[in-house]
C-alpha positions in Angstrom: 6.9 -12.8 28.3 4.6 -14.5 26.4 3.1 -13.7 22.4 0.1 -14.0 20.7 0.5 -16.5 17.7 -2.7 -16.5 16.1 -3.5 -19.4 13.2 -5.3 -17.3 10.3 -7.1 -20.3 9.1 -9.0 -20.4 12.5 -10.4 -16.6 12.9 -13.4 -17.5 11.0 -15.0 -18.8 14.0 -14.7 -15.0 15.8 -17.8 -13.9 14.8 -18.6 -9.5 14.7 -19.5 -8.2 18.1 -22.5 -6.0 19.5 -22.0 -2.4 17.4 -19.8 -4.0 14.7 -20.7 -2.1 11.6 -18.5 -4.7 9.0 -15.3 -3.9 7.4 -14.1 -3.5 3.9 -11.0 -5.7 2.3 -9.5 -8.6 3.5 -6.5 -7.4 4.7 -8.2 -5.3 7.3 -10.9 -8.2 7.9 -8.0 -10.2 8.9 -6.4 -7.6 10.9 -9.8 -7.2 12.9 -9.8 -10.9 13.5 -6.4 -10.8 15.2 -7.1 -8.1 17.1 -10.1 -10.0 18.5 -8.6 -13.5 19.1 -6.1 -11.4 20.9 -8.6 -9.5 23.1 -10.3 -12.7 23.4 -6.4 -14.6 25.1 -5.9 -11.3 27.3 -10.1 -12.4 28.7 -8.6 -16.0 29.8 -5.8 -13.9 30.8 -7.5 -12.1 33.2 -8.6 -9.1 31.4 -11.7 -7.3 32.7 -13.4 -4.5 31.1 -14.6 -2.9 27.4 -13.1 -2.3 24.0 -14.4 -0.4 21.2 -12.4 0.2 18.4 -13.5 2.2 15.1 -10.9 1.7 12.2 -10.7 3.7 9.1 -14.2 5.2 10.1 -16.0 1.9 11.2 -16.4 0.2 14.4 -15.2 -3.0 14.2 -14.7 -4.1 17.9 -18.0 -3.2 20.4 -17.4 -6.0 23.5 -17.0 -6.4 27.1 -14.5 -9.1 28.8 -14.7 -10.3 31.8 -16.5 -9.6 34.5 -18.5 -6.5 35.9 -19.7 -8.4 39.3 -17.4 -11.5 39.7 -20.2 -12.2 42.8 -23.1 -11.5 40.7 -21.7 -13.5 37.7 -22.7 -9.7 36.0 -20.6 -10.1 32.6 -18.9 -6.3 31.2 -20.3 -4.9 28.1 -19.9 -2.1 26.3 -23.0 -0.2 28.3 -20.9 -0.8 31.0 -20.3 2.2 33.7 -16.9 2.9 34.6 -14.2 5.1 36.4 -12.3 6.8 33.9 -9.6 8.8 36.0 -7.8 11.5 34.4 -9.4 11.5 30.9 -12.2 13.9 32.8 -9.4 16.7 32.2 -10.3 16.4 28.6 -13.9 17.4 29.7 -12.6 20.0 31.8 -10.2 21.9 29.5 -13.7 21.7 26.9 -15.7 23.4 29.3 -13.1 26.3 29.5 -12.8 26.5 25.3 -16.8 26.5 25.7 -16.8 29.7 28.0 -14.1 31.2 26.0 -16.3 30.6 22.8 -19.0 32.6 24.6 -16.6 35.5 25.7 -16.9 34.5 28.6 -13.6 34.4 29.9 -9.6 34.0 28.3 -7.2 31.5 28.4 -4.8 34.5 29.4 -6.5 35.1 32.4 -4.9 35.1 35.7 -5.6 32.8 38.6 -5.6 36.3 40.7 -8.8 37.0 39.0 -11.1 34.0 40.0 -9.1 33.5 43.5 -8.7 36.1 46.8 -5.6 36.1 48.7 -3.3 34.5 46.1 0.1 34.6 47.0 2.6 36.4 44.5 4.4 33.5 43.1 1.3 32.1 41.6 -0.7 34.9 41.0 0.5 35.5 37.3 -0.8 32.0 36.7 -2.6 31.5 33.9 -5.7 29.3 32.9 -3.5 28.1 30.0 -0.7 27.0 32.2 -3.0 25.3 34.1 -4.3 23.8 30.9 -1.0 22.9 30.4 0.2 21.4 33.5 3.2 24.0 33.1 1.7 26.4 36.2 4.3 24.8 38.5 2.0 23.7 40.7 2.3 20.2 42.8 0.1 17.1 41.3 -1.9 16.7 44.9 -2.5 17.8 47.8 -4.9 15.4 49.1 -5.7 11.4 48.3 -8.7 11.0 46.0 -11.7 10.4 48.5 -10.2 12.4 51.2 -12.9 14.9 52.8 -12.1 18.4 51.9 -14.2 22.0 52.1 -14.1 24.1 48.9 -12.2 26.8 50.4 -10.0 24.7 52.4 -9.0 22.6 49.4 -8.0 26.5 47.4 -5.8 27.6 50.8 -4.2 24.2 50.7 -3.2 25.0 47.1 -1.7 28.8 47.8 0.1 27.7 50.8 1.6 24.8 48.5 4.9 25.3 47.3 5.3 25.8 43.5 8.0 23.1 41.4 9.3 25.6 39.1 8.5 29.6 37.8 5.0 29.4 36.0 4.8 28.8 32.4 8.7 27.9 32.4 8.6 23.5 32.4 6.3 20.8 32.5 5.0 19.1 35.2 1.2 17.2 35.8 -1.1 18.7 38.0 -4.0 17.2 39.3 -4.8 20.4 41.6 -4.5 22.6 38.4 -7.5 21.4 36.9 -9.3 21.1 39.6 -8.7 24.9 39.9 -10.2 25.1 36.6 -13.3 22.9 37.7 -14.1 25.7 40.3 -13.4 28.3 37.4 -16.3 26.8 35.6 -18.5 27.1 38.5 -17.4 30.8 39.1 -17.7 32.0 35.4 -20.8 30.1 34.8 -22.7 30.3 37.8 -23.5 26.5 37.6 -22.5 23.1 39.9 -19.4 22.0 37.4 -21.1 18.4 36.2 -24.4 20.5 35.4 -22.2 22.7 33.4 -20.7 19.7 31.2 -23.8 17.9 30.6 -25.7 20.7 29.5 -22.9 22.0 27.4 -21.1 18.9 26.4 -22.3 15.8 27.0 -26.1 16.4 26.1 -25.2 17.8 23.0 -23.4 14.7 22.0 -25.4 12.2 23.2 -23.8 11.2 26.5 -26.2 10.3 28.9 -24.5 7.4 31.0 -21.6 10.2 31.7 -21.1 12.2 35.0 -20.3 12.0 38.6 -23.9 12.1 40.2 -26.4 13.4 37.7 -27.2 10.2 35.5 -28.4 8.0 38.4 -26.5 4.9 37.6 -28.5 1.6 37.8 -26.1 0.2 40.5 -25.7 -3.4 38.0 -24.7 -1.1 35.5 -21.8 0.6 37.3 -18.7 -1.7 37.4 -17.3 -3.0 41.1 -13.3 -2.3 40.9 -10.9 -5.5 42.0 -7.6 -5.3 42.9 -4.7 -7.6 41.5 -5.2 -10.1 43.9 -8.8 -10.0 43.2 -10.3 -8.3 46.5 -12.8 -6.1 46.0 -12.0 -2.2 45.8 -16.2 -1.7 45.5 -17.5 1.4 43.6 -16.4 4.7 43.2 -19.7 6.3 44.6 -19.0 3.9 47.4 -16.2 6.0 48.8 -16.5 9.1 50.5 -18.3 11.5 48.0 -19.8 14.4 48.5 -23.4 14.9 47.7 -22.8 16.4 43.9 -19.7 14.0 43.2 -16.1 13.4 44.6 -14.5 16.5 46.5 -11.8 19.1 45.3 -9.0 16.8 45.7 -10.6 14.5 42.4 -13.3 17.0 41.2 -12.4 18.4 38.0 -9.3 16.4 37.2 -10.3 12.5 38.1 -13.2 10.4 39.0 -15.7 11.1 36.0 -17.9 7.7 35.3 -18.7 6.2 31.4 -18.9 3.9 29.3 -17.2 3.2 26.0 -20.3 4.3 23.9 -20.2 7.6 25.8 -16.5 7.9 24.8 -17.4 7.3 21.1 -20.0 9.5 21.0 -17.5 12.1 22.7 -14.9 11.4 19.8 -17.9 11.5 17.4 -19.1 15.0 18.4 -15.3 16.2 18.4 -15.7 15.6 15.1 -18.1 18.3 14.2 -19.1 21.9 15.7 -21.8 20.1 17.9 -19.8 21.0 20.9 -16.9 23.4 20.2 -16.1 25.6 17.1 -13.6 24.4 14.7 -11.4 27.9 16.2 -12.2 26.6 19.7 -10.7 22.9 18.9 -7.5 24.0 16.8 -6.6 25.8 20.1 -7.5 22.6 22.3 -5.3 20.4 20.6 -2.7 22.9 19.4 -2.6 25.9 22.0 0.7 28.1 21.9 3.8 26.4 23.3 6.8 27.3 25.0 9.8 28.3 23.4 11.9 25.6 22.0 9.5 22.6 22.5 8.9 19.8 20.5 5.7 20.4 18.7 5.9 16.4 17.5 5.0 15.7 20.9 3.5 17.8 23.5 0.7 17.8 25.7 -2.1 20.5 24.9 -5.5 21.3 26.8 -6.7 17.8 28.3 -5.1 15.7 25.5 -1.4 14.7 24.7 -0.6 15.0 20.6 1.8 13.3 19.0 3.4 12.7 15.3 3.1 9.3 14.2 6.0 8.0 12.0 3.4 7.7 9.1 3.2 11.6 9.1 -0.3 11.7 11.2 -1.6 13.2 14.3 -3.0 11.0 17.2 -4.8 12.7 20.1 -4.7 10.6 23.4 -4.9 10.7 27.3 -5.3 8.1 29.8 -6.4 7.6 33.8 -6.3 5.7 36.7 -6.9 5.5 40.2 -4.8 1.9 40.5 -7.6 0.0 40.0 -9.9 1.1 36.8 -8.3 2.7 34.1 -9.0 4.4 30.8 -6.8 4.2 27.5 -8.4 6.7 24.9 -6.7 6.9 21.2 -8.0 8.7 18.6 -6.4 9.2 14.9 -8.1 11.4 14.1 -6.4 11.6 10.5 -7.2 7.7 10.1 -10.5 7.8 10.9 -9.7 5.1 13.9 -9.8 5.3 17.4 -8.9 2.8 20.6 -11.3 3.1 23.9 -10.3 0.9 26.5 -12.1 0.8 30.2 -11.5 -1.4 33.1 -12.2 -2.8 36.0 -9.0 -4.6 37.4 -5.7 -3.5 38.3 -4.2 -7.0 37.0 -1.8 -5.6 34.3 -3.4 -4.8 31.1 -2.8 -0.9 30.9 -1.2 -1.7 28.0 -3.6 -3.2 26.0 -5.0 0.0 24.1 -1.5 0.3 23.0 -1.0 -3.3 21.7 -4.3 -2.9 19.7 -3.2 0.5 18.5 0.1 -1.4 17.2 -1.8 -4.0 15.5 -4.4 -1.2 13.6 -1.3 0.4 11.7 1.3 -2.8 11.4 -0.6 -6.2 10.6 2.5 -7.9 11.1 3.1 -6.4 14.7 3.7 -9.3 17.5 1.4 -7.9 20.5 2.6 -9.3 23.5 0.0 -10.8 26.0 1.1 -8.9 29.1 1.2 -11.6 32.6 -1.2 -10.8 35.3 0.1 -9.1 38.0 -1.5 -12.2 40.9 0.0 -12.9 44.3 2.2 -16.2 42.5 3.9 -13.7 40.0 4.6 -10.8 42.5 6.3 -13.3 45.3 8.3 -14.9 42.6 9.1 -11.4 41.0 10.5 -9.8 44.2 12.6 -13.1 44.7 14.2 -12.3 41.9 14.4 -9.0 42.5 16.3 -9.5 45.6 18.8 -11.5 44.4 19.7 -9.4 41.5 20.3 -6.8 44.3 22.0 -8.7 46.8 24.0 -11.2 44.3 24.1 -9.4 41.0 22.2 -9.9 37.4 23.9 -13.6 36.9 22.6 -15.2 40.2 19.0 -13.7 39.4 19.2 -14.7 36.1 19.4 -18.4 37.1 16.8 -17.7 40.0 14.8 -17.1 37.0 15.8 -20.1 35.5 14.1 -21.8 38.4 10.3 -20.7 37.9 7.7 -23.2 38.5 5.0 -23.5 35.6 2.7 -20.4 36.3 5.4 -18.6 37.5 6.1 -15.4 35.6 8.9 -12.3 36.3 6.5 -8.9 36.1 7.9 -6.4 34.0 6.1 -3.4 35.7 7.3 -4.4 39.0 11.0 -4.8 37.9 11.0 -1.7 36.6 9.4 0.2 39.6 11.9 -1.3 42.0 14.4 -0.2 39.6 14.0 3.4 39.3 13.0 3.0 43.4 16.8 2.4 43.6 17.7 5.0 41.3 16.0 7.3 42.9 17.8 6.3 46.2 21.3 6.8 44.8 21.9 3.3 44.1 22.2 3.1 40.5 24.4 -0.1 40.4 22.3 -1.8 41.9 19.3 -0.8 39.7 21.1 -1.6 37.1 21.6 -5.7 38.0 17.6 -4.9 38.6 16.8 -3.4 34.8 18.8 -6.4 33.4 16.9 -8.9 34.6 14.0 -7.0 32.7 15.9 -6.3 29.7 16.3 -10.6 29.9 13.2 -11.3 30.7 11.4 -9.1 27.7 14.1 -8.7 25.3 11.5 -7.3 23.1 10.4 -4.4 25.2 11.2 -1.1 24.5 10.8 0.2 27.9 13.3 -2.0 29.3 16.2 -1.1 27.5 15.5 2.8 27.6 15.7 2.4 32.0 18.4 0.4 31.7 20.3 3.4 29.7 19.0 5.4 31.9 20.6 3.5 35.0 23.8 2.9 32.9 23.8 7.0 32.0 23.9 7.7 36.1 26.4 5.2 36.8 28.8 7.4 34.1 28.8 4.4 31.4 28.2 6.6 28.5 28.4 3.6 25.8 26.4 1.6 27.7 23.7 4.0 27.9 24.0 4.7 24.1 23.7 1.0 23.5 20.6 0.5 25.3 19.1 4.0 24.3 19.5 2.7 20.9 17.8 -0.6 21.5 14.7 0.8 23.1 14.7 3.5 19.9 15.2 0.4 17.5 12.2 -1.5 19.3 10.1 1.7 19.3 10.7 4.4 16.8 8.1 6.5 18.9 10.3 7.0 21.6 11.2 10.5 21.9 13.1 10.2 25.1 15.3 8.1 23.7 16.0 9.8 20.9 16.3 13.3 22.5 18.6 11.6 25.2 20.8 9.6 22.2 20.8 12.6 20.1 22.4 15.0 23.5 24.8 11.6 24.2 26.2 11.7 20.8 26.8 15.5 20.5 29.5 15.2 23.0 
């Protein structure tokens, strides 16, 4: 793993970026300055996409990196179109609270009442569970760009089975909100992106937002690669239907921006442009079940969380493995994080690294390795012989990397709970300790190897780890919920 060092006596020559209104104090000049020397390593790094940061109520970062159109030579900026996956449900949950505002309809209605023929088990389904991704209800029943009628897509759904007793757990739902997409359309008696733009986006300025309606200038719109650099193409490239994606992403996925949309989104949240102060208390704090956490749950569209310096962020991200979309917003702090881009490669992290750096100047952000063909062959070497000979004989296959050659931390770890999943938690745990050697200063890595360690029966070596990842990342309630049930025994 590799870490930025960054020389203070060279940041001067960092000059501000396109939108940057200044900043006050040297402290947080010099804070800014990191945070784009660092932006400007994960570029040669690979990085493609746009940034926009505001901190403590001014936008200091406005840039693109990399490349929109490697074949055109078309640079990313911040005007910049992109796919931003499942931060959409943020625009759909808004919708609802803006037909509730108008009495239109209740968070405590059932889906019985916008649906025909729903079975019994999930007719007492509410919109707020479905706002809540506690309805029970599978993620998918379809891939993204798969063809799919309207009422075929709602019969698919009935006849799907349900995880758990609605409004008992917790568990994402793609298919949920698009239910409440089509509830839009029903209540309102409008095509769903018609119904945001005249209700949401216009209102706060948004007018590169939408599936279909802004008529994208094609150089504008980003072409996705993947982490070998192929070319995935555009999202209106793949099979859409004439107003936008079908059911299976409509509603929950798929909506296109840029990260001056975004920040006029988190701008207009900000005031009663959109939705009543009554209307956003119950988006980011609607009713919870009984007994959860309320430092850390996930509310209509957004997750909210306590930070350890007493505050509230707001945040949600999306993907479709190959753009994604990191959206922070301390909204207490005055500062917010928008990342888009265009490149599965590795750097979903990087909203969360900046984030970091905002609220702790002395913070180390690590400079994540792009996930390339060179890394991902020499990664599942050392994969295999972790499982086949054990942690010690990967650990010096490690040893052995040529320059360029770097273990992938992401890939580690997906193998690893691959084999926990399997029933074969010794071996996942040779796998989580190369990771836990490789990036001794990653959180993450110690918390699965706990986990691994807790379902092999090793109690103190799941407490050990648990209490490493917690140590590394005072955020992490799982750890601390899992240490906390470990150590009342």
């Amino acid at each position: 793993m590799k870490y930025i060092v960054i020389l203070l006596g060279l940041l001067s020559l960092h000059g501000p970026g396109a939108g940057s209104t200044g900043v006050a104090g040297v402290e947080q000049g010099e804070t800014v300055a990191v945070i784009r020397a660092y932006l400007d390593t994960l570029e040669h790094e690979g990085f493609s996409g746009a940034v926009l940061v505001e901190f403590r109520g001014k936008v200091v970062i406005s840039e693109g990196y990399g490349y929109s159109n490697v074949e055109k030579k078309l640079k990313n900026s911040t005007r910049t179109v992109f796919d931003i996956g499942s931060v959409t449900k943020q625009f759909t949950a808004a919708a609802i609270m803006k037909l509730e505002m108008g009495g239109r309809l209740s968070t405590e209605d059932r889906l019985s009442k916008y649906f025909k023929n729903v079975p019994a088990g999930k007719s007492e389904i509410t919109i707020h569970q479905l706002l809540r991704h506690s309805s029970g209800l599978v993620s998918n029943v379809g891939g993204d760009y798969e063809r799919i009628a309207e009422a075929a897509f709602v019969d698919t759904v009935m006849k799907s089975p349900l995880k758990f007793r609605p409004g008992t757990a917790f568990s994402y739902s793609n298919i949920g909100y698009s239910l409440l997409g089509m509830i839009v359309e029903k209540v309102s008696g409008m095509p769903y992106e018609s119904f945001l733009y005249r209700n949401l986006w216009h209102p706060a300025g948004m007018e590169q937002t939408g599936y279909r309606r802004p008529d994208f200038s094609d150089d504008l719109v980003a072409t996705g690669y993947q982490n070998d650099d192929r070319v995935w193409g555009k999202p209106m490239e793949k099979q859409w239907d004439e107003d936008g994606p079908f059911w299976h992403l409509k509603g929950n996925g798929g909506i296109l921006s840029t990260v001056e949309d975004m920040f006029r989104w988190n701008q207009a949240l900000l005031t009663d442009r959109v939705l009543s102060e009554g209307a956003k208390a119950k988006l980011y704090r609607p009713k919870l079940r009984e007994g959860e956490d309320s430092a850390s749950y996930y509310a209509y569209g957004w997750d909210v969380h306590r930070t350890p310096r007493g505050t509230t962020f707001y945040w949600h991200n999306g993907s479709n493995g190959i753009f994604f979309a990191d959206f922070y917003r301390f909204i207490d702090e005055g500062t917010t994080v928008i990342v888009l881009t265009n490149k599965s490669n590795g750097f979903q992290g990087t909203g969360r690294e900046v984030a970091r750096m905002l609220f702790s100047p002395d913070y180390e952000a690590v400079v994540p390795i792009a996930d390339n063909e060179r890394n991902r062959s020499f990664t599942d070497h050392v994969i295999e012989t972790a499982m086949q000979q054990g942690a010690e004989a990967a650990t010096n296959e490690r040893a052995k990397a040529k320059p360029g050659q770097h273990l992938l931390e992401g890939r580690v770890n997906e193998k690893g709970y691959e084999l926990l999943q399997g029933g074969s938690a010794k071996q996942a745990v040779d796998v989580f300790r190369i990771n836990v050697q490789a990036f001794p200063k990653s959180a993450n890595t110690y918390d699965s190897l706990g986990e691994a360690y807790l379902m092999t029966g090793d109690t103190t070596l799941a407490i050990e780890n648990y209490s490493k990842s917690l140590a590394l990342d005072p955020e992490n309630e799982n750890a601390r919920e899992v240490l906390k049930r470990l150590q009342a025994k």
